[in-house]
Z-matrix of the N, CA and C atoms (Angstrom, degrees):
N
C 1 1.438
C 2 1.526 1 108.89
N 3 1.675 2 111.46 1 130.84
C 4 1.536 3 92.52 2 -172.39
C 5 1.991 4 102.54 3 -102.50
N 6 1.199 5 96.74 4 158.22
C 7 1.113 6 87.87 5 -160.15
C 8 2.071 7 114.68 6 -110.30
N 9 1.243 8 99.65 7 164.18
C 10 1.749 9 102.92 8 -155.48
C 11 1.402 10 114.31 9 -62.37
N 12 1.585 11 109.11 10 131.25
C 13 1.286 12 128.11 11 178.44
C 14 1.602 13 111.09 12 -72.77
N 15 1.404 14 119.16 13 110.04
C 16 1.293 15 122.35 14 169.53
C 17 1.435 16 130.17 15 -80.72
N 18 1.759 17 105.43 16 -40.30
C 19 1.669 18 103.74 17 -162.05
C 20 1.782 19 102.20 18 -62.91
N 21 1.455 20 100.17 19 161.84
C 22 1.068 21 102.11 20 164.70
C 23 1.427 22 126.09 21 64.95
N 24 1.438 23 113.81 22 -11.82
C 25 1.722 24 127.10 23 152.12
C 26 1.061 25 129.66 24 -74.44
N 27 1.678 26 115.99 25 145.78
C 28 1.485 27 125.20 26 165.62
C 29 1.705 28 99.07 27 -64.44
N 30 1.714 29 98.12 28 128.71
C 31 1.637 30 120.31 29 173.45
C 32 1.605 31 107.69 30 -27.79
N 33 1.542 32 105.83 31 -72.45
C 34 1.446 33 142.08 32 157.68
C 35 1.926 34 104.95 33 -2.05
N 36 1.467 35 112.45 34 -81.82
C 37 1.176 36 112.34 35 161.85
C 38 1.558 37 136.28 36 -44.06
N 39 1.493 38 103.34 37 -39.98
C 40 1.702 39 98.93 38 172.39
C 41 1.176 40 105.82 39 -69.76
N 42 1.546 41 134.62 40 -24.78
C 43 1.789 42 129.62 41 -149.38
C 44 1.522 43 93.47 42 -96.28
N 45 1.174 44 110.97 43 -20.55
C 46 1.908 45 110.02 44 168.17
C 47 1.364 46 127.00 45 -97.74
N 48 1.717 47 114.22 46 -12.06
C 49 1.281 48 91.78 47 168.71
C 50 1.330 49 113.24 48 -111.64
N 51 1.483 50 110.07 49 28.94
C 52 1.586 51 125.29 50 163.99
C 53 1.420 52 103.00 51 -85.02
N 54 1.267 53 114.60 52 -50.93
C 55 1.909 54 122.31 53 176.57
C 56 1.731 55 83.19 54 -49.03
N 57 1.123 56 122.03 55 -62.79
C 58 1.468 57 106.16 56 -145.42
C 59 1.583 58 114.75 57 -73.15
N 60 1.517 59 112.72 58 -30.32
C 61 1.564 60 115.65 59 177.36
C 62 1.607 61 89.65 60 -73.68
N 63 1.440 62 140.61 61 -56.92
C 64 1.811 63 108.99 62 -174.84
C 65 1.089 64 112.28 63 -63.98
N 66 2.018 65 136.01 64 -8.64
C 67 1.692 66 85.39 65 171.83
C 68 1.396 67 116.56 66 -101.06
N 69 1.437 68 115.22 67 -3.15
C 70 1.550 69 126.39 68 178.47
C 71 1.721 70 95.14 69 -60.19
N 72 1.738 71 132.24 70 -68.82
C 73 1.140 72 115.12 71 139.02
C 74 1.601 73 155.94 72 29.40
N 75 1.452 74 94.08 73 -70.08
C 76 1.535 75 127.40 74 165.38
C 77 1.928 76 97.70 75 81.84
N 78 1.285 77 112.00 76 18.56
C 79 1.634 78 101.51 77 146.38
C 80 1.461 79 126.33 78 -116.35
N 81 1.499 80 93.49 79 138.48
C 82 1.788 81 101.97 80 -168.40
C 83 1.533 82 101.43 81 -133.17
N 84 1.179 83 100.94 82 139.53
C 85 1.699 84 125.68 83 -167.04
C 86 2.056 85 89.65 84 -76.88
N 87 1.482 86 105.54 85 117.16
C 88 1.739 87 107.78 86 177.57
C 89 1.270 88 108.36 87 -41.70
N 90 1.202 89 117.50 88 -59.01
C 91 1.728 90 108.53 89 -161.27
C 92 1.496 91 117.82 90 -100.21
N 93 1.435 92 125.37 91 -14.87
C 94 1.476 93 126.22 92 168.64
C 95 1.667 94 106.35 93 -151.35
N 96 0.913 95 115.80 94 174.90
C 97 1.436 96 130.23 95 164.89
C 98 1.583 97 93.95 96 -113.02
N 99 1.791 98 99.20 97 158.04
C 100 1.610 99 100.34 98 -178.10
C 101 1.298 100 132.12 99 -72.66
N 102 1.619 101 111.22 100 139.72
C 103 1.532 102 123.53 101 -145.26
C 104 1.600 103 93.23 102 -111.07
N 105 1.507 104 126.70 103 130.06
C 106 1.100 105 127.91 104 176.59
C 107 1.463 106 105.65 105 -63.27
N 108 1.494 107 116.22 106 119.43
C 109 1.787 108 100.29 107 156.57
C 110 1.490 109 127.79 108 -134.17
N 111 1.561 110 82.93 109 42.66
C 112 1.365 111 88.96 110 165.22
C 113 1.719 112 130.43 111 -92.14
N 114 1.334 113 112.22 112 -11.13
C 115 0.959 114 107.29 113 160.17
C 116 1.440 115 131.41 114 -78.00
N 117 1.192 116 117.35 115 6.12
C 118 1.593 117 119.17 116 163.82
C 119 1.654 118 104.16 117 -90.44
N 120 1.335 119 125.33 118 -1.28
C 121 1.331 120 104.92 119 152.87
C 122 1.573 121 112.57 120 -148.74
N 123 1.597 122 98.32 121 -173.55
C 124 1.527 123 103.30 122 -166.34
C 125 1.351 124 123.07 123 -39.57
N 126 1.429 125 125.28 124 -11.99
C 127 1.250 126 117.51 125 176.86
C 128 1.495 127 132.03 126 -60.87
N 129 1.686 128 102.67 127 137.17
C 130 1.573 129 100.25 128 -169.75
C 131 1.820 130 98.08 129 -59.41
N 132 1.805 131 72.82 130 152.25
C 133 1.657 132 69.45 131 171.76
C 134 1.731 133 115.84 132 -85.83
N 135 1.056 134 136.22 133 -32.78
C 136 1.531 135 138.18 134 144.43
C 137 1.469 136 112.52 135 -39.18
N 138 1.604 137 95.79 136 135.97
C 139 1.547 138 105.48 137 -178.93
C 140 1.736 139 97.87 138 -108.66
N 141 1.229 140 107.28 139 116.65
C 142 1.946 141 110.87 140 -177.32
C 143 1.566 142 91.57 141 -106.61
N 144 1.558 143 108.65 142 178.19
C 145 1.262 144 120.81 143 -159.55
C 146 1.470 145 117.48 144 -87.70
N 147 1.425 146 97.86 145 18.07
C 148 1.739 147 111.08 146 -175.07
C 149 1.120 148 99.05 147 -68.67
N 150 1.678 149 115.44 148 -51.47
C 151 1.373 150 127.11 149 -147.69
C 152 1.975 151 103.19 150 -119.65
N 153 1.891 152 75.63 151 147.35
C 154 1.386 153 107.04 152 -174.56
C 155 1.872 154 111.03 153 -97.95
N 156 1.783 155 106.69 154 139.79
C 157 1.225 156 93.67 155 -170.75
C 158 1.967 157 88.61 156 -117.91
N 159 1.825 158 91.65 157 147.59
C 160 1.516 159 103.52 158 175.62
C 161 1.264 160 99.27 159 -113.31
N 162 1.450 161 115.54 160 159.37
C 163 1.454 162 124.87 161 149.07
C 164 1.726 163 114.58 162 -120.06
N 165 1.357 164 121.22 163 144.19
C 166 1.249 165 132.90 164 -178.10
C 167 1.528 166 113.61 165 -158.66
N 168 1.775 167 108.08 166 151.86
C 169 1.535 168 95.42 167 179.55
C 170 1.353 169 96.78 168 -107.59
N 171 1.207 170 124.94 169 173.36
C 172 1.780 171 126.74 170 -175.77
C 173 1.534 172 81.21 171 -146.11
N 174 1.656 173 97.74 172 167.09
C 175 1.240 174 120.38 173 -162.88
C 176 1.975 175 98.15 174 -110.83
N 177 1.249 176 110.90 175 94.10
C 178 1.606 177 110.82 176 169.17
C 179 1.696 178 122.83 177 -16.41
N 180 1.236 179 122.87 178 166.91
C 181 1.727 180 134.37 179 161.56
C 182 1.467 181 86.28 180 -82.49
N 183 1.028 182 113.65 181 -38.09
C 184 1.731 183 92.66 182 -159.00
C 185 1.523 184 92.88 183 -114.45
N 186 1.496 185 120.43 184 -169.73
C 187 1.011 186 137.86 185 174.76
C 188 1.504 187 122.33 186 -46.55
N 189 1.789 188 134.00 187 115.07
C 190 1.137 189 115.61 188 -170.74
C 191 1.223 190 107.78 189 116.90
N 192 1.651 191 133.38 190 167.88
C 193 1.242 192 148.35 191 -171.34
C 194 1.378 193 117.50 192 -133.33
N 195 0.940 194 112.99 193 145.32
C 196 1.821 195 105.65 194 157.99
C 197 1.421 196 115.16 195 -114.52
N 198 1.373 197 117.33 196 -178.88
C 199 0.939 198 147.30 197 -175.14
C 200 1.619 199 119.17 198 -128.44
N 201 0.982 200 116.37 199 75.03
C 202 1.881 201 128.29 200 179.33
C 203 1.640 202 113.21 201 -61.24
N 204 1.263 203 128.01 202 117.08
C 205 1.087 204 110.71 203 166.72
C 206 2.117 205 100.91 204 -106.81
N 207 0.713 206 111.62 205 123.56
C 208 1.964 207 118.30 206 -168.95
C 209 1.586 208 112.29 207 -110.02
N 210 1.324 209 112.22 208 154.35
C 211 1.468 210 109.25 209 178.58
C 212 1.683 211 91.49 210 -120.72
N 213 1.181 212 103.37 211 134.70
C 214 1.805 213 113.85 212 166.12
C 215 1.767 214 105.14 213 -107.90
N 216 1.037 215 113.45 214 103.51
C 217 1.462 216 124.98 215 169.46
C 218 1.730 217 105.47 216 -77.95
N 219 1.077 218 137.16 217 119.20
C 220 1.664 219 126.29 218 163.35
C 221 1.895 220 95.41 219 -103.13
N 222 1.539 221 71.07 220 142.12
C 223 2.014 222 84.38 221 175.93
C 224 2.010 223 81.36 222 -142.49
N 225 1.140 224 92.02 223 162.30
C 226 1.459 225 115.92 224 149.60
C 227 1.465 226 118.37 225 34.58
N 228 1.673 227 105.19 226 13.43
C 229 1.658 228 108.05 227 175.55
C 230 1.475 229 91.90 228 111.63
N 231 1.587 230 122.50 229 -38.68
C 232 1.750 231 110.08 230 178.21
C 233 1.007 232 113.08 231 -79.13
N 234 1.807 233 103.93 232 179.25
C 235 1.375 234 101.14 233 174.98
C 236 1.444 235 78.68 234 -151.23
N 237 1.685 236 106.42 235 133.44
C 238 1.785 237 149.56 236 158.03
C 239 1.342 238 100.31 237 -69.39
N 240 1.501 239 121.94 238 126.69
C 241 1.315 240 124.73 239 172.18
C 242 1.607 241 106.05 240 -140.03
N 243 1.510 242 95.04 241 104.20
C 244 1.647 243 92.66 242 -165.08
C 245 1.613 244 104.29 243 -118.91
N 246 1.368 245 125.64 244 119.21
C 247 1.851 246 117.14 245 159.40
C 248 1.363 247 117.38 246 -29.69
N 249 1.223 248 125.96 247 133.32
C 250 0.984 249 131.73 248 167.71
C 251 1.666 250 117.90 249 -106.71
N 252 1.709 251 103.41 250 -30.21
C 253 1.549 252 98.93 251 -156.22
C 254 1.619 253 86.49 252 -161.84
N 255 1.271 254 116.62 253 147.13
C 256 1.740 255 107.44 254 167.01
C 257 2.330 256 90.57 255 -151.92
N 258 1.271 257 89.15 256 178.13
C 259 1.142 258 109.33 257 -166.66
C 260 1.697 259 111.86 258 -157.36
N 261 1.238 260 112.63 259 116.58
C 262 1.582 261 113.95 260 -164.09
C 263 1.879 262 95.24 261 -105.44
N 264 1.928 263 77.47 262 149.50
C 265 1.849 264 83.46 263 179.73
C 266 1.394 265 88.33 264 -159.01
N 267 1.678 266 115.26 265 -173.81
C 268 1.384 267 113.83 266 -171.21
C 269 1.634 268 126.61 267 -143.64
N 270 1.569 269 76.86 268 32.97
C 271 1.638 270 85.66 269 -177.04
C 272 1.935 271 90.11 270 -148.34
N 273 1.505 272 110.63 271 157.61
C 274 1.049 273 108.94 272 -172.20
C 275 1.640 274 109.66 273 -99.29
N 276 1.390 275 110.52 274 6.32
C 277 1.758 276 121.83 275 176.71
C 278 1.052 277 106.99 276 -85.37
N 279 1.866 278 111.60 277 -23.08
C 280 1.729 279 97.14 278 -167.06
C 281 1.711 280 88.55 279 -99.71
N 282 1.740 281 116.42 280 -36.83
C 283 1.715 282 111.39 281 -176.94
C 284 1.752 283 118.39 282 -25.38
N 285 1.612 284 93.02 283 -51.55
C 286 1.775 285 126.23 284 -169.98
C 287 1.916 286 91.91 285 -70.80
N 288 0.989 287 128.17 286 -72.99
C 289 1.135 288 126.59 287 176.63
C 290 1.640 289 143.43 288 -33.38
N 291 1.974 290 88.34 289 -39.26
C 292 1.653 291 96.83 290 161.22
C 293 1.157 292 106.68 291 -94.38
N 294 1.494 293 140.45 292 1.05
C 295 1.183 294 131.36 293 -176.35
C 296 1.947 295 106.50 294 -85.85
N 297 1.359 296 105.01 295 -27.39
C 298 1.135 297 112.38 296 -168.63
C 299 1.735 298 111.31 297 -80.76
N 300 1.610 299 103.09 298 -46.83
C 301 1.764 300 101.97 299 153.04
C 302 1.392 301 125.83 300 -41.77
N 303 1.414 302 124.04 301 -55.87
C 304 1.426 303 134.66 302 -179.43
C 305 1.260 304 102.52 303 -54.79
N 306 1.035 305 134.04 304 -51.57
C 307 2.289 306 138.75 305 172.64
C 308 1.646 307 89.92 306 -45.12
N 309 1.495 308 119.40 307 -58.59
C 310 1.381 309 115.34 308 -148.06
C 311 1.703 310 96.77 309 -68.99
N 312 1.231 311 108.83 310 -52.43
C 313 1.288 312 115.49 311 -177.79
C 314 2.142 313 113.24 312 -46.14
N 315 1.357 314 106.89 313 -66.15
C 316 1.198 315 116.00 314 162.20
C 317 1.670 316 123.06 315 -50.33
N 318 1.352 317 104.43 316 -23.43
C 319 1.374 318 93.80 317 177.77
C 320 1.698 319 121.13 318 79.75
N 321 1.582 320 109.02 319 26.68
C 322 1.599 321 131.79 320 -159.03
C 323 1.314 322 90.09 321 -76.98
């Protein structure tokens, strides 16, 4: 399986053809598939070769898990760690599970 080209793409495009390789797949996140949110903040919407993408699941306030997909930019000795994309579910077998597709897919 070859896996998804980021640099130089609209955010937008990677966060859908991640929806689309898990459901061809046949795994789907219970309550959403992943929701771009990077346009609610400063983040470019193009991903260039500065920046590095993670996936991880975190454990909700409330009931349920997500699924974070994040960009770590390093400049100047820091490191920017911004959400890009998340995906809610409600068990922590499937959180760990789509997190581990999203690496394969990205190539993490």
């Amino acid at each position: 399986m070859s896996t998804i080209q980021i640099e130089n793409r609209p955010i937008d495009d990677i966060i859908s053809e991640i929806n689309t390789r898990m459901k061809t797949d046949g795994i789907e996140a219970e309550e959403s598939d992943f929701t771009n949110l990077a346009r609610y903040d400063r983040q470019p919407q193009v991903l260039d070769s500065y920046r590095w993408l993670v996936c991880y699941p975190v454990r909700g306030s409330n009931e349920g898990y997500y699924v974070h997909i994040a960009t770590i930019s390093h400049s100047g000795g820091t490191s920017t760690h911004r959400l890009l994309a998340c995906a809610k579910m409600y068990s922590t077998e499937n959180a760990w599970a789509i997190a581990r597709a999203v690496a394969r897919y990205l190539d993490l």
